[in-house]
Structure formats: C-alpha cells, structure tokens
C-alpha positions in Angstrom: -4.4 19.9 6.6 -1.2 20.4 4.9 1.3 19.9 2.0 4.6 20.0 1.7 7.3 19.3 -0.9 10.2 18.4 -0.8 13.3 16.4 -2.5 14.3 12.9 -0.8 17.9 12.3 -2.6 18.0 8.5 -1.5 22.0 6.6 -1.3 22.6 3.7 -2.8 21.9 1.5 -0.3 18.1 2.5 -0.3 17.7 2.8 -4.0 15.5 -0.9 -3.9 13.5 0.0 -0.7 10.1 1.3 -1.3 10.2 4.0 0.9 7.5 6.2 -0.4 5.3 3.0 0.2 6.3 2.5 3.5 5.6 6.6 4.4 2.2 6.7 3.1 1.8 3.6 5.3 3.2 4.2 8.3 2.0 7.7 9.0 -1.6 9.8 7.9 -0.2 11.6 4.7 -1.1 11.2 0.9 2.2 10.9 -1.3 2.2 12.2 -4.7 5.6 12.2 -6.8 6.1 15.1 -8.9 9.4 14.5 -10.8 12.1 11.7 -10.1 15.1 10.1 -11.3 16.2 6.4 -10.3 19.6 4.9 -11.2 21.0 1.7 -9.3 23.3 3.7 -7.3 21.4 6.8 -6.6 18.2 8.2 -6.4 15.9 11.5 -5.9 12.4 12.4 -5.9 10.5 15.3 -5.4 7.4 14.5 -3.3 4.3 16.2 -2.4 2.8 15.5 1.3 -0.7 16.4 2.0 -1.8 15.6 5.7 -1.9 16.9 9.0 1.4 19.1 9.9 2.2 16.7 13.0 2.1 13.8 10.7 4.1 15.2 7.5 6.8 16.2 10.0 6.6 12.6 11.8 7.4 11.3 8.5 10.0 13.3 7.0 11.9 12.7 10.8 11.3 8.6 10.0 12.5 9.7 6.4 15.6 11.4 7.7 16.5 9.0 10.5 16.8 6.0 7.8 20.2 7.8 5.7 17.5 9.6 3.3 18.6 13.8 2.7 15.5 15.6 2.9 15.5 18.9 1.4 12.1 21.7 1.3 11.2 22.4 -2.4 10.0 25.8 -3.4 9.5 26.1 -7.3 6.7 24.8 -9.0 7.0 21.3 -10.3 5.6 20.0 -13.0 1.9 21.1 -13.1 -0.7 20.4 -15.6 
C-alpha cells in the first residue's frame, strides 16, 4: 500500500465534474481532501491517495489525460 499527495489545479471547464468521485470509482484508491479552494472558473485541491502504487499512478495518468495539472505535494497539510 501507498499514499500519495498531491495538488489537482482543475480549468474551468472541469470545475462542475466530480472528478474526485469518479477516481475513487474508477480505480482501487481511497481519496481524502486535505485543503481546497473552488471558484466557478478555477479550482484546486490537495488530495491524499492511499492504494496500491500501480493503481495511484493509474489514476493520476486518467487524472492528467482529462486537462487536470497534477502536481506532488510535500509539506504537511492540514493535520489534526
């Protein structure tokens, strides 16, 4: 098992999708959101994966293919 985070900065256009949804459905990981900030034109999250390695990575390719900018995140976020 793994976990990963990292910061999906979403454009406009995918602002209404559910994407998170649609990742913790479409491939083996747990999705837990840390910190995030919607507006109607732009949006970011910074997400927590937890899953096998093969299937975090599987996911954040899916992620990236659909427009989504998918950076690593290092720092703590938000514990406690």
């Amino acid at each position: 098992m793994g976990r990963v985070r990292v910061r999906l900065t979403f454009p406009e256009t995918l602002v209404p999708r559910p994407l998170i949804y649609e990742l913790g459905h479409r491939f083996q990981v747990v999705t837990n959101i840390r910190r995030a900030h919607v507006e109607e034109h732009v949006g970011w999250v910074v997400l927590e994966l937890d899953g096998e390695e093969d299937e975090i990575e599987h996911g954040l390719v899916w992620t990236r293919s659909l427009g989504v900018r998918v950076d690593p995140v290092t720092a703590d976020v938000v514990e406690g």
